[in-house]
C-alpha positions as CSV (number, residue, x, y, z in Angstrom):
1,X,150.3,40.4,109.9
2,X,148.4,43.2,111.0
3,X,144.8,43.7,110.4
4,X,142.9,46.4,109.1
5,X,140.5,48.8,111.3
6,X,136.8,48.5,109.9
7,X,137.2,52.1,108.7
8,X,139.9,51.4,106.2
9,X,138.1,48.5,105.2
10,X,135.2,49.8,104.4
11,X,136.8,52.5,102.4
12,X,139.4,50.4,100.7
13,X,136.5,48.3,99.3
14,X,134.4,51.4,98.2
15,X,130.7,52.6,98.4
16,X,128.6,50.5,96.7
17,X,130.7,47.4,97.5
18,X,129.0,43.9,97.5
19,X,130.8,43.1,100.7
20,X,129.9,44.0,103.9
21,X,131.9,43.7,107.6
22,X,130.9,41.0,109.9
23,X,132.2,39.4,113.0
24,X,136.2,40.4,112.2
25,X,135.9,39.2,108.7
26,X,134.5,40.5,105.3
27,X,131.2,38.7,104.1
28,X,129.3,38.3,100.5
29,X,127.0,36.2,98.7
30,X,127.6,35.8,95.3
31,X,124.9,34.7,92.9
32,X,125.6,32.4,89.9
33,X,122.7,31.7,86.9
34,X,123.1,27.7,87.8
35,X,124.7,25.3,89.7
36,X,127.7,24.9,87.1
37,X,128.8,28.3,86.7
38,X,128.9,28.7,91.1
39,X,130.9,25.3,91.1
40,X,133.2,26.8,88.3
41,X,133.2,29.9,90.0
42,X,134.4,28.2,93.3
43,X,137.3,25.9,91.6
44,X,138.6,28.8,90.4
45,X,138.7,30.7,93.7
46,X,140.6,27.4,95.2
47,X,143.4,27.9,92.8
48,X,143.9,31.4,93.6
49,X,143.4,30.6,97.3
50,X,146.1,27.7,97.3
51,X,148.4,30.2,95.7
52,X,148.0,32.6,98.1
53,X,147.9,30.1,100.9
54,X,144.9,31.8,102.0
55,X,141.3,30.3,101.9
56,X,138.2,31.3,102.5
57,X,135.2,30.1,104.6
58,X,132.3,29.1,102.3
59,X,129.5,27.5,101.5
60,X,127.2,26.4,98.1
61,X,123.8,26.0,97.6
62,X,122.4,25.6,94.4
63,X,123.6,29.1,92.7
64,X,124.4,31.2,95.6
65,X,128.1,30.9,97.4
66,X,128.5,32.5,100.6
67,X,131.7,34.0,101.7
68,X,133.6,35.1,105.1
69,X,137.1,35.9,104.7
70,X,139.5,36.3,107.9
71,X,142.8,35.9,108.8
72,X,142.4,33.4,111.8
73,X,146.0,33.9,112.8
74,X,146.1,37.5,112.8
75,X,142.3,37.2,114.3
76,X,140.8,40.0,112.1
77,X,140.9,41.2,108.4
78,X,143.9,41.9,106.8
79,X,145.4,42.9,103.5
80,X,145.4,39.2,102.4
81,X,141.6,39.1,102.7
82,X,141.2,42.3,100.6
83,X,143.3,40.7,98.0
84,X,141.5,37.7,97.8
85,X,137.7,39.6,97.7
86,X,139.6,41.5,94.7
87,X,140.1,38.5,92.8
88,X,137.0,36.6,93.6
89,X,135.1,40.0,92.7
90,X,137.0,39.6,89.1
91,X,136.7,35.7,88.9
92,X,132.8,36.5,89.6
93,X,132.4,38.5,86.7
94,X,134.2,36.2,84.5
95,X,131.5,33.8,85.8
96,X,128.8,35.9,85.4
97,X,127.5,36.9,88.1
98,X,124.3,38.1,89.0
99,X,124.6,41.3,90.4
């Protein structure tokens, strides 16, 4: 697979986009009101992830989940990682994120 030069990225995911470019992968930090609804939020992302056979790096604290997406084997960002930050933008808003 071939990944994606920063440029085309960052215009693919538009101005005002909540994710940002960092170390050869996309980055964001969602935040959730609680605990639940970041949890929720998260299971949901695993599903699609399985699916797509393509998971993210994360972590969870409280309400906030931090996100790198990557494609290790390709070693940069390709179209599988802006597909995913597509759908965990949509899953955040059915989540209610805090924008």
């Amino acid at each position: 697979m071939e990944t994606l030069k920063v440029g085309e990225v960052m215009a693919r995911l538009g101005n005002g986009s909540s994710w940002s470019v960092e170390d050869n992968g996309i980055a964001r930090t969602f935040t959730f009101r609680d605990f639940m609804r970041a949890f929720g939020f998260m299971a949901a992302v695993a599903t699609a992830a399985e699916k797509a056979n393509h998971h993210p790096e994360w972590s969870n604290v409280y309400n906030k989940v931090t996100v790198r997406l990557t494609t290790h084997d390709a070693g940069g960002i390709t179209e599988k990682d802006l597909a995913l930050a597509a759908v965990m933008d949509k899953l955040a808003d059915d989540f209610a994120v805090k924008h």
